[in-house]
N, CA, C and O atoms as a Maestro MAE file, in Angstrom:
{
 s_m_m2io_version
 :::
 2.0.0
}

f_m_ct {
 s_m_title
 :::
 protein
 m_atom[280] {
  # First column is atom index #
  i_m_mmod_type
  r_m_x_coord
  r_m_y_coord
  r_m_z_coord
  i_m_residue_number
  s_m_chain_name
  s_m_pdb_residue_name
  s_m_pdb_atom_name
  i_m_atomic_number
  :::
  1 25 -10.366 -1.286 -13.548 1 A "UNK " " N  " 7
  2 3 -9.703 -0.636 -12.438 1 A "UNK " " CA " 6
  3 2 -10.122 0.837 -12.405 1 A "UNK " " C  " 6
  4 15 -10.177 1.553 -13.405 1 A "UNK " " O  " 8
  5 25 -10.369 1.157 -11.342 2 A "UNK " " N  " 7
  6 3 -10.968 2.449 -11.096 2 A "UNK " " CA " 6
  7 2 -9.905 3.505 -10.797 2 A "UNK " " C  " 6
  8 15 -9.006 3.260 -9.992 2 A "UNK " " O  " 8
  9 25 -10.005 4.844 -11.521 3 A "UNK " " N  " 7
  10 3 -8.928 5.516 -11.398 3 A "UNK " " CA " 6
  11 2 -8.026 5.822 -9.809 3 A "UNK " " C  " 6
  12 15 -8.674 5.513 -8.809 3 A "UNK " " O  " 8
  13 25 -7.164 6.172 -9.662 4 A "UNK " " N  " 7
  14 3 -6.498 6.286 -8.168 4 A "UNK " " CA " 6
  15 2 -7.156 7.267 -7.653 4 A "UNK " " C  " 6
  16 15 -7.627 7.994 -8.528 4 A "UNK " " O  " 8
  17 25 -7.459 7.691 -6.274 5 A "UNK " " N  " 7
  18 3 -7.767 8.485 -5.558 5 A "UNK " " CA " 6
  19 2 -7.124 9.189 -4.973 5 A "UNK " " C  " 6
  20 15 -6.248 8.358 -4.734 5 A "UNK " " O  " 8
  21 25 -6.564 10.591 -4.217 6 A "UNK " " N  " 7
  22 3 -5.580 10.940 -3.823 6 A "UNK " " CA " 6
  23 2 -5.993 10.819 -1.992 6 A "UNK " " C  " 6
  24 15 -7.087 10.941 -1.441 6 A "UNK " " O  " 8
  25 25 -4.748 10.562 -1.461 7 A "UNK " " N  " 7
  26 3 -5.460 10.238 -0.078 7 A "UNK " " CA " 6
  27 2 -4.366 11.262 0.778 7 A "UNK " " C  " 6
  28 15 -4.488 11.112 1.993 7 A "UNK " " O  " 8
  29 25 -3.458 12.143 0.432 8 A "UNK " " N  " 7
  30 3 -2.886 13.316 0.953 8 A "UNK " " CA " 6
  31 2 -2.272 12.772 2.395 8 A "UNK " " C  " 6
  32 15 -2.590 13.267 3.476 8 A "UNK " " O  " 8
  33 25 -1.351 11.684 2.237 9 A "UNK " " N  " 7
  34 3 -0.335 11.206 3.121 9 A "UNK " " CA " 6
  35 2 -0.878 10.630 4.164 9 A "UNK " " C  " 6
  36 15 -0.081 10.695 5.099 9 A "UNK " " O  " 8
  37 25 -1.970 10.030 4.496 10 A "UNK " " N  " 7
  38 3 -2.780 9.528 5.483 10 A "UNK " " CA " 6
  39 2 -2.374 8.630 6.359 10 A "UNK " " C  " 6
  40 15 -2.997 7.686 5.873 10 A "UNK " " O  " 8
  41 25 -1.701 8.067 7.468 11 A "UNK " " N  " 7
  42 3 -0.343 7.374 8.060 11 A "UNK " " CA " 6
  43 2 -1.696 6.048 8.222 11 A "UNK " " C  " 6
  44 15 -2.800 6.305 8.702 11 A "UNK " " O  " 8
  45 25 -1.274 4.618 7.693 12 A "UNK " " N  " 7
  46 3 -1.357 3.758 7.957 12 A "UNK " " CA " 6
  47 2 -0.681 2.343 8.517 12 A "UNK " " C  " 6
  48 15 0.402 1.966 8.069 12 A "UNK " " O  " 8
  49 25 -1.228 1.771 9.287 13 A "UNK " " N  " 7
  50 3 -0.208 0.699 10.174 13 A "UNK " " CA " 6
  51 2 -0.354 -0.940 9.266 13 A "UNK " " C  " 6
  52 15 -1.109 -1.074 8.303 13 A "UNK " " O  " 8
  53 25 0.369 -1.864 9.719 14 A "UNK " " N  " 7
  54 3 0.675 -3.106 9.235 14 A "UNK " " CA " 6
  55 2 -0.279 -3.843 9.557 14 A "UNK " " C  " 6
  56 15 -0.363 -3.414 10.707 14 A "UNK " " O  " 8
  57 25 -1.355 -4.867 9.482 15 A "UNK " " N  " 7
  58 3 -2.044 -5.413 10.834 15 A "UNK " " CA " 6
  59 2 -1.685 -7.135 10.537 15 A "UNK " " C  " 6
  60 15 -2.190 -7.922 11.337 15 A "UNK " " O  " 8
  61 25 -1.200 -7.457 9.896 16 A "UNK " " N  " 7
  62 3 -0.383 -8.598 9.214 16 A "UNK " " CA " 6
  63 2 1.578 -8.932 9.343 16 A "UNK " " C  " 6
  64 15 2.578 -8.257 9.103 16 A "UNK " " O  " 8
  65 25 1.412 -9.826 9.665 17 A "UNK " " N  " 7
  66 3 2.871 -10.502 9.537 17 A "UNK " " CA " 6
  67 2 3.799 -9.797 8.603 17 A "UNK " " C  " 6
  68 15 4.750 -9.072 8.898 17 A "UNK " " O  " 8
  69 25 3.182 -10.270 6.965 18 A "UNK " " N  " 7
  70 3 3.896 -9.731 5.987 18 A "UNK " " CA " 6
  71 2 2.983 -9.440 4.967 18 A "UNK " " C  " 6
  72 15 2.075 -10.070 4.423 18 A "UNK " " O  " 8
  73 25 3.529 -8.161 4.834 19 A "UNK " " N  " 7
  74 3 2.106 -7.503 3.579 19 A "UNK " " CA " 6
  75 2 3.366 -7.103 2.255 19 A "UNK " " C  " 6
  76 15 4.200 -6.204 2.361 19 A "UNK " " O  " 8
  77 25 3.226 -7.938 1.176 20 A "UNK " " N  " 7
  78 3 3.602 -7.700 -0.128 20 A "UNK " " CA " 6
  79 2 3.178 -6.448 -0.330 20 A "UNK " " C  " 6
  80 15 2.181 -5.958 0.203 20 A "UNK " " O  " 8
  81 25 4.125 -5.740 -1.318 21 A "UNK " " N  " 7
  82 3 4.513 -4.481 -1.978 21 A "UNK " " CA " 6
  83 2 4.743 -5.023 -3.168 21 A "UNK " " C  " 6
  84 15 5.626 -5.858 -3.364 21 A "UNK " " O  " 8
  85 25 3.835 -4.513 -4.185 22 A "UNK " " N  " 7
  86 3 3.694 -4.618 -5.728 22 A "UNK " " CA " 6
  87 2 3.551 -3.517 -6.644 22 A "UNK " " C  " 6
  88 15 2.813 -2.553 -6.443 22 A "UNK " " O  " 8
  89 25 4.258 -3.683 -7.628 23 A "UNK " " N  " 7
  90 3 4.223 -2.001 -8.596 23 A "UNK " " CA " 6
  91 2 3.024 -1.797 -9.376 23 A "UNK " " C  " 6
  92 15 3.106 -1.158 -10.425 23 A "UNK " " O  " 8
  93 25 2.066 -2.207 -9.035 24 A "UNK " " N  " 7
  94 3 0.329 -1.648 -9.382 24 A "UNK " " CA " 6
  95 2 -0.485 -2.313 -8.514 24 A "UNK " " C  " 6
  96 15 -0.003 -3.372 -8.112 24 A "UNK " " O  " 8
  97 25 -1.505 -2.046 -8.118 25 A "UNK " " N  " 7
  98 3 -2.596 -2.355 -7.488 25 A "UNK " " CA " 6
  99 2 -3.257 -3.418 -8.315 25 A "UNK " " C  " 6
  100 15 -4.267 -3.174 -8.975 25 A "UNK " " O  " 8
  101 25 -2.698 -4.574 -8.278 26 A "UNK " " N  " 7
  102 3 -3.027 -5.789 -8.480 26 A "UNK " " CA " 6
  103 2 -2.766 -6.672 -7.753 26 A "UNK " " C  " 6
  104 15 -1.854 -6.255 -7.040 26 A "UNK " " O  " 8
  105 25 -3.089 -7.973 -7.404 27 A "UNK " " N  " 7
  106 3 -2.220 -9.447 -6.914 27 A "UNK " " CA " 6
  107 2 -1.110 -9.817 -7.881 27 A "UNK " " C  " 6
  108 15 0.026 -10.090 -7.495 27 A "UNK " " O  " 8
  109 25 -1.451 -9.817 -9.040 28 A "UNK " " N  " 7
  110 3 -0.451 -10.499 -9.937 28 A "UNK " " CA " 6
  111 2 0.434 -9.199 -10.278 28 A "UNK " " C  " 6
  112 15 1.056 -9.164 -11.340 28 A "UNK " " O  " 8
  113 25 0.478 -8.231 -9.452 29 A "UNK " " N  " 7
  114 3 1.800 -6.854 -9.849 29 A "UNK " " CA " 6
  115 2 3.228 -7.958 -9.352 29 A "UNK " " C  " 6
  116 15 3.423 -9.085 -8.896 29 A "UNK " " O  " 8
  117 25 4.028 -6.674 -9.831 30 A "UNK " " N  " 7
  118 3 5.407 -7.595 -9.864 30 A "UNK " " CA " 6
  119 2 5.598 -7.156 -8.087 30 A "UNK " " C  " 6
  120 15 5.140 -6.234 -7.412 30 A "UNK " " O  " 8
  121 25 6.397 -8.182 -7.813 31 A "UNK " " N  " 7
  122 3 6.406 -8.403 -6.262 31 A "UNK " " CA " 6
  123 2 7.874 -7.445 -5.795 31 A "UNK " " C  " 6
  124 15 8.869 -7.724 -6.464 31 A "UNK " " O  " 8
  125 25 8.040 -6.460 -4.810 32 A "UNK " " N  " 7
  126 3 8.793 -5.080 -5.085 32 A "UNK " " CA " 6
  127 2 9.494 -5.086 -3.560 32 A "UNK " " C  " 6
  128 15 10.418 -4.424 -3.087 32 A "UNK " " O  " 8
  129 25 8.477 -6.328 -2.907 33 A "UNK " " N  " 7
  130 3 9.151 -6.376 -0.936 33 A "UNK " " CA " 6
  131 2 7.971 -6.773 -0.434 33 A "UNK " " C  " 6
  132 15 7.065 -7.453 -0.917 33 A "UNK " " O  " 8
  133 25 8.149 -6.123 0.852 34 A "UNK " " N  " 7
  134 3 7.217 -6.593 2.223 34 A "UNK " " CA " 6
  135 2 7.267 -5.697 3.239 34 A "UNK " " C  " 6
  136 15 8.307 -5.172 3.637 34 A "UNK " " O  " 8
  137 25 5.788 -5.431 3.830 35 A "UNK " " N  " 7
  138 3 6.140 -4.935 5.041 35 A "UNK " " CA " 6
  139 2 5.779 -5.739 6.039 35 A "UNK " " C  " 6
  140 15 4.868 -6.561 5.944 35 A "UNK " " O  " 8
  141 25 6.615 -5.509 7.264 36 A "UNK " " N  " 7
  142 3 6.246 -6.637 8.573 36 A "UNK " " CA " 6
  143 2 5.128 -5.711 9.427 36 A "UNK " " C  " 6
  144 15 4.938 -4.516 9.197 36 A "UNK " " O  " 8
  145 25 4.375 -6.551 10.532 37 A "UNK " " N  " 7
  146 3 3.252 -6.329 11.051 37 A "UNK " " CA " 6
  147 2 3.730 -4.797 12.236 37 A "UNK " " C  " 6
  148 15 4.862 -4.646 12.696 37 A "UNK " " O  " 8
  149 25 2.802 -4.058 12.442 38 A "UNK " " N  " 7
  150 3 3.385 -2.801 12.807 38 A "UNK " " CA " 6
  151 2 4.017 -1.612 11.993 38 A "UNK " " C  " 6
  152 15 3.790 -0.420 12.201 38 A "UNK " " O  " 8
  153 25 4.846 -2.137 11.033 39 A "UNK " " N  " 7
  154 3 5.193 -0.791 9.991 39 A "UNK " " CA " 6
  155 2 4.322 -0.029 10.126 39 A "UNK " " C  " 6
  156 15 3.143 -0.307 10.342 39 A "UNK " " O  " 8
  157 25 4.826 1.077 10.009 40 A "UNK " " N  " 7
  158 3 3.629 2.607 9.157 40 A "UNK " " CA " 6
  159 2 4.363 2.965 7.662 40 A "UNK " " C  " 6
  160 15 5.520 3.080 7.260 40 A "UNK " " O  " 8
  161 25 2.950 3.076 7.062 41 A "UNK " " N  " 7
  162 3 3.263 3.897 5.808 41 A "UNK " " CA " 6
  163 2 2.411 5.137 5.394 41 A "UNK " " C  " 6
  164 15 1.241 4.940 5.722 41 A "UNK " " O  " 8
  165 25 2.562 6.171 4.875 42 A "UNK " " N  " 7
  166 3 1.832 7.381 4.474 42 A "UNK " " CA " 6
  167 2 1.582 6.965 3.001 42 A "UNK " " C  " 6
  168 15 2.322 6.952 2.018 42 A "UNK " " O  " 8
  169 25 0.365 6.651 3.177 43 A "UNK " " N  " 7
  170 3 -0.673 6.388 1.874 43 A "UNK " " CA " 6
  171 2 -1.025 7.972 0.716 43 A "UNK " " C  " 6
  172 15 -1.975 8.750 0.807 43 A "UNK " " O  " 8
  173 25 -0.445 7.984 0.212 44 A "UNK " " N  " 7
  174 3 -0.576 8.853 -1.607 44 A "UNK " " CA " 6
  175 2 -2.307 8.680 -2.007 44 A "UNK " " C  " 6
  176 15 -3.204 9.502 -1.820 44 A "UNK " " O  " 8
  177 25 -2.370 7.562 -2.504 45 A "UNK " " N  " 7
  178 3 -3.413 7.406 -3.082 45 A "UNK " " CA " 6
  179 2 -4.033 6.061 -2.610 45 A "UNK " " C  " 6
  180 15 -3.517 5.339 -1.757 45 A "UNK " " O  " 8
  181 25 -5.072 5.833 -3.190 46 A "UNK " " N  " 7
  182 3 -6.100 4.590 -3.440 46 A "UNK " " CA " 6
  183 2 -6.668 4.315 -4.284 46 A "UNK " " C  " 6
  184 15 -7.390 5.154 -4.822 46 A "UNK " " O  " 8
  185 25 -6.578 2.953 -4.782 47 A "UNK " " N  " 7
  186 3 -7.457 2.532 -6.050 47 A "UNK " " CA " 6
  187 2 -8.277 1.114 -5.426 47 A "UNK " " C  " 6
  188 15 -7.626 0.190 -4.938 47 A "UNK " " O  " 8
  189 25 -9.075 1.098 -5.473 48 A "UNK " " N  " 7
  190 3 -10.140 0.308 -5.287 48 A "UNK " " CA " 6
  191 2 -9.882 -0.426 -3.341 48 A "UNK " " C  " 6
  192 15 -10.356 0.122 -2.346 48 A "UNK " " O  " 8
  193 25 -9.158 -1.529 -3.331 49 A "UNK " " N  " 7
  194 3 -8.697 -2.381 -2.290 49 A "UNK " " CA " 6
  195 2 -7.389 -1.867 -2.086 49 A "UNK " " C  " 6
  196 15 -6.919 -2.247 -1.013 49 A "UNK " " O  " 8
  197 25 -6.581 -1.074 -2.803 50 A "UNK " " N  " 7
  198 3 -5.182 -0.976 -2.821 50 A "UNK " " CA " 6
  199 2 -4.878 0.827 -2.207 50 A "UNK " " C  " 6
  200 15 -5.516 1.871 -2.339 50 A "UNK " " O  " 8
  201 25 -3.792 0.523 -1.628 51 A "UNK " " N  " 7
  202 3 -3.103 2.024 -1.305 51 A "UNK " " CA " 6
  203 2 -1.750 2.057 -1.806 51 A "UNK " " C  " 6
  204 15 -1.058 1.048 -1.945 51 A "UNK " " O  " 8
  205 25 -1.369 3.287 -2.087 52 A "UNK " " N  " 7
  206 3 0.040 3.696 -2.734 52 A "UNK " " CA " 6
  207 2 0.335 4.335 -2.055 52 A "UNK " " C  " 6
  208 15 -0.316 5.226 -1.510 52 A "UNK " " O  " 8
  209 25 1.904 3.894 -1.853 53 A "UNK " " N  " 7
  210 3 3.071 5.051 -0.833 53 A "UNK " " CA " 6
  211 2 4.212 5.354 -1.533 53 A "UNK " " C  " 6
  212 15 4.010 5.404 -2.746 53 A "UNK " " O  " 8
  213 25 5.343 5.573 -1.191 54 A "UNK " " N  " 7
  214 3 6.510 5.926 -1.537 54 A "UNK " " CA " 6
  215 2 7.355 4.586 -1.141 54 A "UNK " " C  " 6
  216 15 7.614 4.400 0.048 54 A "UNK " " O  " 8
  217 25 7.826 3.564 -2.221 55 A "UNK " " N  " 7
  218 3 9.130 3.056 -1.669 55 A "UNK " " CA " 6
  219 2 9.908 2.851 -2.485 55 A "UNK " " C  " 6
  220 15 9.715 2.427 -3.625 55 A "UNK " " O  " 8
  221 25 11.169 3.221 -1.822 56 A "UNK " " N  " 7
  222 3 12.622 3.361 -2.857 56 A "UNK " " CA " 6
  223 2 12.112 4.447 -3.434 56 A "UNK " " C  " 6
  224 15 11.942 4.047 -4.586 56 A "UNK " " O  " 8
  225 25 11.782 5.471 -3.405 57 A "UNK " " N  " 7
  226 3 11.482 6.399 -4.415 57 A "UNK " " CA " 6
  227 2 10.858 6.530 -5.795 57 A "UNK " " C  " 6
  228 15 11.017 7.235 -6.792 57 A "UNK " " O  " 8
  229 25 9.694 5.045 -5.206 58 A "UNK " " N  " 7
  230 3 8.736 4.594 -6.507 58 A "UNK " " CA " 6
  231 2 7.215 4.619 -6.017 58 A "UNK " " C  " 6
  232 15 6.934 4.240 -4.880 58 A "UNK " " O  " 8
  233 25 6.352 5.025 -6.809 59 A "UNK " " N  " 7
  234 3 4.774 4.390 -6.254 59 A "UNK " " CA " 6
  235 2 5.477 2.774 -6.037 59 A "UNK " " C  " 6
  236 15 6.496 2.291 -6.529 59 A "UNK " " O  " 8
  237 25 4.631 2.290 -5.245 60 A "UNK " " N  " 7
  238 3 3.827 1.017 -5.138 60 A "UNK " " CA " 6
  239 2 2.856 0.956 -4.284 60 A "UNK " " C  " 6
  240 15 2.475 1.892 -3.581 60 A "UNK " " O  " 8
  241 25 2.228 -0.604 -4.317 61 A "UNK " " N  " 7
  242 3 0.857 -0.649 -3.558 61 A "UNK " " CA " 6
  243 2 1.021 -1.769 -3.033 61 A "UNK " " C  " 6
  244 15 1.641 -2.650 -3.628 61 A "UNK " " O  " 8
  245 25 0.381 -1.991 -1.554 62 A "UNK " " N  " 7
  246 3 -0.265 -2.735 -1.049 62 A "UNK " " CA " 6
  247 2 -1.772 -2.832 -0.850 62 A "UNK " " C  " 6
  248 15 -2.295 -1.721 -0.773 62 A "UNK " " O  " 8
  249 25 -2.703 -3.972 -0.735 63 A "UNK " " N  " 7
  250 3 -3.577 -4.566 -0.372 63 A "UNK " " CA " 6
  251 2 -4.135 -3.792 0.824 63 A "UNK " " C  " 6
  252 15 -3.396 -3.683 1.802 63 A "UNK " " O  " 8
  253 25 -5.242 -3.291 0.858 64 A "UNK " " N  " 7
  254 3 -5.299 -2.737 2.200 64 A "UNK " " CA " 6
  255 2 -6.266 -3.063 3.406 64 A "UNK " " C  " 6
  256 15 -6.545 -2.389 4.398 64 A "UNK " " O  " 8
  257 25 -6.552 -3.908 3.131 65 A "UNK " " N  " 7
  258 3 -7.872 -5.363 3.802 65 A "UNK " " CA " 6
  259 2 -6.994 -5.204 4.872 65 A "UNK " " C  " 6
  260 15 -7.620 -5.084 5.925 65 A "UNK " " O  " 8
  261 25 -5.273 -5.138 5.066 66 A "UNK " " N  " 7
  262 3 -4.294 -5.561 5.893 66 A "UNK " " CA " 6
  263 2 -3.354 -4.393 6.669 66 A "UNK " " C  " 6
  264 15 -2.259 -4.538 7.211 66 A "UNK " " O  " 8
  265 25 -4.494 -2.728 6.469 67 A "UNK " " N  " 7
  266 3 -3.981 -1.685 6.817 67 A "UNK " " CA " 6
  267 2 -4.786 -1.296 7.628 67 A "UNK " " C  " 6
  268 15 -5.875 -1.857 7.513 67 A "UNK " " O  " 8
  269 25 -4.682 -0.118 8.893 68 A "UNK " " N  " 7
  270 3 -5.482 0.645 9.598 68 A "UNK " " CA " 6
  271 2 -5.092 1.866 9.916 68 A "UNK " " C  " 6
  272 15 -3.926 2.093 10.238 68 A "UNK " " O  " 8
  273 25 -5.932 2.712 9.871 69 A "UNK " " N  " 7
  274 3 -5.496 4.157 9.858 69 A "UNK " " CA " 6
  275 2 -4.845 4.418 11.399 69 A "UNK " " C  " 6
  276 15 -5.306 3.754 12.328 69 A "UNK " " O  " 8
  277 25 -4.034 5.153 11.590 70 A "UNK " " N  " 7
  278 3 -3.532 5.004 12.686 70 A "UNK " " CA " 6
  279 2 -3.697 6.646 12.896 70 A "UNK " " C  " 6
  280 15 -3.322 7.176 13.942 70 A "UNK " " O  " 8
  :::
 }
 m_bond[279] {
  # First column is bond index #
  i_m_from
  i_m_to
  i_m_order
  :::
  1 1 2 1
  2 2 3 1
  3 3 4 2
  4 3 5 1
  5 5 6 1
  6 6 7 1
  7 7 8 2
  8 7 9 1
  9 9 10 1
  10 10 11 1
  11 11 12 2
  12 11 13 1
  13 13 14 1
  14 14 15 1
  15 15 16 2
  16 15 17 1
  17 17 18 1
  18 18 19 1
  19 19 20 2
  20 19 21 1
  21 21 22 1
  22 22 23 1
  23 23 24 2
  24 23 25 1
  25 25 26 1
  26 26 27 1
  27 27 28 2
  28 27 29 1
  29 29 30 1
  30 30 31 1
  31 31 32 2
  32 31 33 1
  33 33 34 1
  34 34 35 1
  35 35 36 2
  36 35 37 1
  37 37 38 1
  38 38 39 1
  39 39 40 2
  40 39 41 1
  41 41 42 1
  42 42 43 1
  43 43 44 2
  44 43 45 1
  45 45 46 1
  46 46 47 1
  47 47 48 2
  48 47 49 1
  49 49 50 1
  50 50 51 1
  51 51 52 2
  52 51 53 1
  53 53 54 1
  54 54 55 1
  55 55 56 2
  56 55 57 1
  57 57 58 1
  58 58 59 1
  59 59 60 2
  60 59 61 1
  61 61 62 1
  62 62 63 1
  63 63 64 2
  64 63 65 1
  65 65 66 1
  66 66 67 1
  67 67 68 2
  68 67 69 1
  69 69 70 1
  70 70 71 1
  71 71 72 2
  72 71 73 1
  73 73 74 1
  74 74 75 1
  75 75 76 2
  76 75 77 1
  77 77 78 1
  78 78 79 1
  79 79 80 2
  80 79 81 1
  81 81 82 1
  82 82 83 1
  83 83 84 2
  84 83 85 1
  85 85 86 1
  86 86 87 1
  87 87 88 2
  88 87 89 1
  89 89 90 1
  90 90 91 1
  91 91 92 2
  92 91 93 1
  93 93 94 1
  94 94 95 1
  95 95 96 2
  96 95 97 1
  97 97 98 1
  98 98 99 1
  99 99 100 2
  100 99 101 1
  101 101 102 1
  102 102 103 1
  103 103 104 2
  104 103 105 1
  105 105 106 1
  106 106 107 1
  107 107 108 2
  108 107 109 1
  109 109 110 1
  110 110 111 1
  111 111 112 2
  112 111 113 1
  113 113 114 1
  114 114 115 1
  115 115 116 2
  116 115 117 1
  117 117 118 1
  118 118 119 1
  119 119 120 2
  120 119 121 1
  121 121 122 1
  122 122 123 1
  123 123 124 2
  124 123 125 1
  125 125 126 1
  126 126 127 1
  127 127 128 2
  128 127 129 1
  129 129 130 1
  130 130 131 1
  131 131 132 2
  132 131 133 1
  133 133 134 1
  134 134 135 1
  135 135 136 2
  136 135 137 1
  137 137 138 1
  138 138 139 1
  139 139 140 2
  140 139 141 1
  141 141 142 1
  142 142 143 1
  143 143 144 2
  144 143 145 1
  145 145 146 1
  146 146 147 1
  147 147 148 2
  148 147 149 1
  149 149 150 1
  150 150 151 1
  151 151 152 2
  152 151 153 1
  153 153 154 1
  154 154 155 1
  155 155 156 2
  156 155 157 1
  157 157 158 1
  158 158 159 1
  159 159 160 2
  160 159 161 1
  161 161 162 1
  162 162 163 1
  163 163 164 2
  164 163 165 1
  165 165 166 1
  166 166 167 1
  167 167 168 2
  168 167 169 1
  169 169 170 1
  170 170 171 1
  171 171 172 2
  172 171 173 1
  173 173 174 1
  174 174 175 1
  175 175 176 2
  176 175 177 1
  177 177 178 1
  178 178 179 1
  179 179 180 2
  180 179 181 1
  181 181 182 1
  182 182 183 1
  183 183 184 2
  184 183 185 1
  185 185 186 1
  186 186 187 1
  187 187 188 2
  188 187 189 1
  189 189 190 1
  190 190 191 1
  191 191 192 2
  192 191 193 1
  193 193 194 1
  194 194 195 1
  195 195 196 2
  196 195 197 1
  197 197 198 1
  198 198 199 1
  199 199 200 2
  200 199 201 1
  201 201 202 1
  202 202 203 1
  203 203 204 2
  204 203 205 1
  205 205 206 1
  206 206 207 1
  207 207 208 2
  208 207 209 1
  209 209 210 1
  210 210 211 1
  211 211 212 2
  212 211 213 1
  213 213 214 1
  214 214 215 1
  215 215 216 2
  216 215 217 1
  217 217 218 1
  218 218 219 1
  219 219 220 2
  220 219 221 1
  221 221 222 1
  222 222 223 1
  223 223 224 2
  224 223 225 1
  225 225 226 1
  226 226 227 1
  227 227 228 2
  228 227 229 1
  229 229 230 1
  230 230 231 1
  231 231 232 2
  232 231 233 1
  233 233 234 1
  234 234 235 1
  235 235 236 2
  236 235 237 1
  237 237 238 1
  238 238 239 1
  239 239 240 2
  240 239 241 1
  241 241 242 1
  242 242 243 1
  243 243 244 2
  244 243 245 1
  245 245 246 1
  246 246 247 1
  247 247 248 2
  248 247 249 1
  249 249 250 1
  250 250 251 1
  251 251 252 2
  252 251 253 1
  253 253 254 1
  254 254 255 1
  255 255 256 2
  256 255 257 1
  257 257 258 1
  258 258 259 1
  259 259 260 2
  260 259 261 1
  261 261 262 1
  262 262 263 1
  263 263 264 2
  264 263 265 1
  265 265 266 1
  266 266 267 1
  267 267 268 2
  268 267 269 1
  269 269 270 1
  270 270 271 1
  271 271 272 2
  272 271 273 1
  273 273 274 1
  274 274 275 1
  275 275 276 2
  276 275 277 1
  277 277 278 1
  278 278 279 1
  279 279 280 2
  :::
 }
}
């Protein structure tokens, strides 16, 4: 895994139904929620396929094959 990148709050949209929220940038991270299609989130960082935001007042990551910069 390649170290995180900082991506300085970058607003990204949903482009999927339901996009899992996991507490590391993995598939097999522990499963933390969902976002539905349309959400925005302000992306922190990036590690490889994955972006990190703020939820609940924790990193986590989603998959980002299933994000677009808005």
């Amino acid at each position: 895994m390649s170290n995180p990148v900082l991506e300085n709050g970058q607003l990204y949209e949903v482009t999927i139904d339901k996009l899992n929220i996991r507490n590391k940038p993995k598939k097999n991270g522990e499963l933390l929620g969902s976002l539905s299609k349309g959400e925005r989130i302000s992306v922190l960082a990036a590690s490889g396929d994955w972006k990190a935001f703020l939820y609940q007042d924790k990193l986590a990551w989603v998959f980002s094959k299933h994000l677009k910069a808005v």
